[in-house]
N, C-alpha and C positions, 0 to 999 in steps of 0.2 A: 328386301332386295339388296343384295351386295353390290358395295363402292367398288368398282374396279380403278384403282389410282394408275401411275405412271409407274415405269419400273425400270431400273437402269441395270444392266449386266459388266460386269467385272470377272476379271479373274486374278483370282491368287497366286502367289507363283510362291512355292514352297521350298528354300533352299538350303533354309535346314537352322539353328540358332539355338539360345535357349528357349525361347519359345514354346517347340517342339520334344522338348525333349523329356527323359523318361529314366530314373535307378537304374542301374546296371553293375554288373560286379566289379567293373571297374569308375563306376563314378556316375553324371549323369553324361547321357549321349542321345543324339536325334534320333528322332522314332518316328514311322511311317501311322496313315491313317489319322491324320490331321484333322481331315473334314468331319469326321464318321466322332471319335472319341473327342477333340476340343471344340468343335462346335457346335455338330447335332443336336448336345444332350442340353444347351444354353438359348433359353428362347428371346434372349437380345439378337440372336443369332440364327433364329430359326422360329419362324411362323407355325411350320406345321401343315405349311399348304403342300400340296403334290409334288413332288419331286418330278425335275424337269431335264433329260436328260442334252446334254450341247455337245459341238463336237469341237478340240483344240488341237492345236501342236506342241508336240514335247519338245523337249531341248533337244530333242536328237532331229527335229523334224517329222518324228510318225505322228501320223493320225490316231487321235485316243479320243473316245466317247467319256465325260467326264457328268458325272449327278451333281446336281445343285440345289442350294438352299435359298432361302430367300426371308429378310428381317421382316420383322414388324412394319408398318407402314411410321413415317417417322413423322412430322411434326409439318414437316415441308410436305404432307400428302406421297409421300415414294416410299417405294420397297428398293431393297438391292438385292438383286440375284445374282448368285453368285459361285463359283466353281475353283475346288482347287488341286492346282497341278502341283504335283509334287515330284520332285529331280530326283532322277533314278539312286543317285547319289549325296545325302541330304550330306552338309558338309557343316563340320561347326567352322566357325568364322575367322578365326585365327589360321585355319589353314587357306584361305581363298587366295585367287592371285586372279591377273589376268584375265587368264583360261575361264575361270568362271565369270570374272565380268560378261566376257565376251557371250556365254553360255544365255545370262541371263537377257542381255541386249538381243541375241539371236531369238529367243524364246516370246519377247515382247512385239519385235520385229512379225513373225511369223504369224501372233494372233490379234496384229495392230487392228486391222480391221473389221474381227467380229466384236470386240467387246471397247464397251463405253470408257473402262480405265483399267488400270493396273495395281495391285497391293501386292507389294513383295516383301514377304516373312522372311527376315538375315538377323546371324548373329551381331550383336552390339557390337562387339569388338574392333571390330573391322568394316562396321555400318558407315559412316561418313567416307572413308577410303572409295565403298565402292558406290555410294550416290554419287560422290563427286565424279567418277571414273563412267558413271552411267549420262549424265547429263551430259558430257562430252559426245558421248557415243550414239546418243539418239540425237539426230540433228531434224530442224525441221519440226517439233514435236508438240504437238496440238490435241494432247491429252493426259490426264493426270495421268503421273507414274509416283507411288509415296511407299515410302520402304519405311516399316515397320517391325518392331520385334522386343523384347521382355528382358528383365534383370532374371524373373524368375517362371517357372514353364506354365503355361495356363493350366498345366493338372496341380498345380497347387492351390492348398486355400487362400492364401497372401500372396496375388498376384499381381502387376501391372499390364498382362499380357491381355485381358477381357478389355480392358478401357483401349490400350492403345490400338487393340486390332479393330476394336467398332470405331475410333475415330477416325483411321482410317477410312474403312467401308463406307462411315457416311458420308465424308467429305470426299471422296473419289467419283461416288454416287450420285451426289447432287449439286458438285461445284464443279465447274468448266476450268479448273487449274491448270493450266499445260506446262507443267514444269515439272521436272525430278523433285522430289520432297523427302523428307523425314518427320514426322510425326511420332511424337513420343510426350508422355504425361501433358497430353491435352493441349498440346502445342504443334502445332503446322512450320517446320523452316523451310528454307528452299538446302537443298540437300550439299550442294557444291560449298557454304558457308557455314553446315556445322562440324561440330569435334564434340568429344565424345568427356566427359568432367567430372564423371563417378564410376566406381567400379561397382556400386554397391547400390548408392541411393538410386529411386525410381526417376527422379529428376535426372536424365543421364546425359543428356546432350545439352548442347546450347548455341546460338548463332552468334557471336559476340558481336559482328560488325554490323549485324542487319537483324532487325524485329522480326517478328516470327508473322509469317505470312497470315494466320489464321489462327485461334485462339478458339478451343472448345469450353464454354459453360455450363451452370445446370440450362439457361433457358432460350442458348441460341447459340450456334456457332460465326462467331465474327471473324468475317474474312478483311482483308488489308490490301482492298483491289489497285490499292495506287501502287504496291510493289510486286504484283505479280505480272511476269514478263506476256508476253503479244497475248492478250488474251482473246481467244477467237469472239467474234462478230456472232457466230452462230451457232453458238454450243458447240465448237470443235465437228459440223458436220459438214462443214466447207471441202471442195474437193483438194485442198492442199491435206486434209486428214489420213489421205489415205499413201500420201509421197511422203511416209518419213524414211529419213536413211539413217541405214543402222553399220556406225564403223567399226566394227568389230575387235577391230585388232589395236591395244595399246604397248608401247614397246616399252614394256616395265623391265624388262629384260636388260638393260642400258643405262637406268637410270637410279641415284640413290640420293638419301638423306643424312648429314650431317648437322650436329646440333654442338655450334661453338660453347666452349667453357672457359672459365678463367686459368688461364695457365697452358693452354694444348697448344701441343709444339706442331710447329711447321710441318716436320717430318713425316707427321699422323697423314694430315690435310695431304702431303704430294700425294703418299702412298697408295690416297684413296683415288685425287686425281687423274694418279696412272694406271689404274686397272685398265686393262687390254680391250675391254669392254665396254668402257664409259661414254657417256656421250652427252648426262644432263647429272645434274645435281643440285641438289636444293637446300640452298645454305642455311639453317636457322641462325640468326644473330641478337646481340642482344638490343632491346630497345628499338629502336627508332630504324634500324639497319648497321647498326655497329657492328664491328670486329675486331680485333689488335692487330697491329702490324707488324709483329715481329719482329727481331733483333735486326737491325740494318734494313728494314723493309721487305725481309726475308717471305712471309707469307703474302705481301702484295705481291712479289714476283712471281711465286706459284700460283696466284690466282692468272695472272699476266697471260702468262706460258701457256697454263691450262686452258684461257681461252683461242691464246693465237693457236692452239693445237684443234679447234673447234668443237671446244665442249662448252656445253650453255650451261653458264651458271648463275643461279635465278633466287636472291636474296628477300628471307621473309622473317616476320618476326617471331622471338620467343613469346613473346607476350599473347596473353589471352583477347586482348582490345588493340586498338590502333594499328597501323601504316608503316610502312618503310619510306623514309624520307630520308633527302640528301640535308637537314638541318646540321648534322653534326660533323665535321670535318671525318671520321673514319668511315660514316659511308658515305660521302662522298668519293673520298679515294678509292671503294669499293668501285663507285659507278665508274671512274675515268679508267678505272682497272678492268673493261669490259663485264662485269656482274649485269647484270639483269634485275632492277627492282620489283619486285612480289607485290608493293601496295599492300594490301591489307588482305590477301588472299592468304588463308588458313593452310597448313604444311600438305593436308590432306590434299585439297586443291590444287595446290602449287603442284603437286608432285603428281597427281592424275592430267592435270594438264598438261605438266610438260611431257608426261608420256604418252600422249595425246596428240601433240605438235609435232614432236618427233618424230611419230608414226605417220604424219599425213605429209610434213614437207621434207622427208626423208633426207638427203643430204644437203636439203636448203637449211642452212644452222642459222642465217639471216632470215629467212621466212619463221620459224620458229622463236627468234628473239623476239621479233616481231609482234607474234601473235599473242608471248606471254603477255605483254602492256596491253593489248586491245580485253577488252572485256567479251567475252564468247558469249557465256550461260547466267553472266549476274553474278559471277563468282567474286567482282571485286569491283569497289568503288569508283569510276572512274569523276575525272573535272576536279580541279582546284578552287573552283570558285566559290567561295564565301555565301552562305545562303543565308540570312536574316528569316524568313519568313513576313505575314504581314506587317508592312509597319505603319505606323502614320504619320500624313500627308505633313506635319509637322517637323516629326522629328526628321522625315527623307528631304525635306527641302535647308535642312540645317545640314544635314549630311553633302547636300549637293553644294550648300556654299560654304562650305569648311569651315560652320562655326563650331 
């Protein structure tokens, strides 16, 4: 007699990366047929039970009849079935902007409530850019969304595309995660707090300021339920599951990245200030929030101007670990100089967010300073206070009378 287990439904959302891609006379490029040639022919991936057909929405919003597979039964007693939609137009990821964020937010939005979670196959390149830009966008969101994708394409023999797409699938499958994520060589982040640390190695991302939510081994996948945000009550089938709002629109259009160096003249910095355009920018400095001040205080004034002109500019660091802090006299003068402190929010964040803020409090430049400090999606640490962890009743009572 056959075990009937429990079985959870997903859909892939295919938008194009190395991943997917395939030789060509000009180098490699995304290649359609996804489901059918990378995963069919792999039975981590495919049981072999009946193909089951479902019904989705594409990014354009038409109704498409989509074939599904379905894994092995895993270890936790589940199968995943699962289906994947692939964008009319597969995109490598170094071209993405926007428009496709918004594509892919529309796309999740539309089939929020037939399917249990989401796996979105994207180029690396540009992977943390647009999780952080998603996490923003899906507000309200009470089910896994984990963006996954490959150094090298799954039709190769040495790949990292087979591991990270099933760790995905099973962790989307079988864990109530309601957060935007990235998943890559057996690691779970939350998506808004990685960057991207090899062009080459499999090890390609990393969360510097926060642990990796979830951690895949050979004989159990260990999740880190004390840092995953609201986590539903009831498997995400609470009726707030089905109100998520999806904000489509970021105004990246307005918004740019500067990364201070030893020696850059003032004159760089207005230039960029005064574009006709401008509206946010997001300073990289060195350290702690540093920057030079210029001959006579020359680039403090330009930062001055540029904000009494009301452009938000929102100070984060170069460095791979730690915080922007007013410790060091140059950023300080930064902050009295109207700047905006980043905290420990990665450039990718910093810089989906503010175009994020900007798009929702439109010409409120004060609502949007605002909101950089508040902590949104777990993008950045908030509280100064000093945590010890346990300690004992001896040494806190030594602590308490100041010996």
């Amino acid at each position: 007699m056959a075990v009937h287990s429990a079985e959870s439904r997903l859909l892939v959302i295919m938008t194009g990366g190395t991943i997917c891609m395939r030789p060509s006379p000009e180098g490699l490029v995304p290649a359609k047929g996804f489901l059918d040639a990378g995963m069919a022919p792999r039975p981590s991936f495919n049981d072999g039970s009946e193909p089951v057909e479902i019904s989705a929405y594409s990014e354009t919003g038409a109704s498409v009849a989509l074939s599904t597979l379905r894994t092995p039964q895993s270890r936790y007693e589940r199968h995943v079935r699962y289906a994947v939609l692939e964008f009319k137009q597969l995109l490598d990821s170094s071209s993405i902007d926007a428009k496709g964020w918004s594509q892919i937010a529309k796309t999740i939005g539309l089939n929020y409530a037939a399917f249990d979670g989401f796996v979105v196959l994207h180029g690396t390149d540009s992977l943390a850019y647009t999780a952080s830009a998603l996490s923003f966008m899906l507000e309200d969101l009470a089910k896994p969304v984990i963006f996954t994708g490959s150094q090298a394409p799954i039709f190769e023999l040495q790949t990292d595309a087979t591991d990270n797409l099933l760790d995905s699938l099973i962790i989307a499958g079988h864990f109530w995660i309601p957060e935007v994520c990235i998943c890559f060589q057996h690691k779970l982040f939350r998506g808004n707090r990685c960057t991207k640390i090899s062009a080459n190695h499999f090890d390609a991302f990393a969360s510097p300021n926060l642990a990796p939510l979830a951690t895949v081994t050979s004989s159990q996948i260990n999740v880190d339920w004390t840092v995953i945000r609201q986590r539903p009550s009831n498997h995400g089938k609470t009726d707030s599951s089905t109100h998520l709002k999806v904000r489509p629109d970021l105004d990246t259009t307005h918004v740019a990245s500067l990364r201070i160096f030893p020696g850059i003249l003032p004159a760089m910095i207005d230039a960029v200030l005064r574009l006709p355009t401008l509206r946010g920018l997001v300073l990289e400095t060195f350290g702690a929030g540093n920057a030079p001040s210029g001959q006579d205080n020359a680039l403090i004034t330009i930062f001055t101007e540029a904000v009494e002109r009301g452009i938000v500019i929102v100070n984060v660091t170069q460095c791979l670990t730690g915080s922007v802090s007013p410790t060091y006299a140059p950023a300080m003068v930064l902050g009295r100089a109207g700047i905006v402190p980043g905290f420990d929010l990665t450039t990718e964040a910093a810089l989906t967010k503010l175009s994020f803020l900007l798009a929702v409090h439109g010409e409120d430049v004060e609502g949007a300073k605002r909101g950089m400090a508040l902590d949104l999606r777990g993008e950045l640490s908030v509280g100064g206070a000093v945590e010890f962890g346990a300690q004992s009743p001896v040494l806190m009572k030594k602590l308490s009378l100041g010996q």
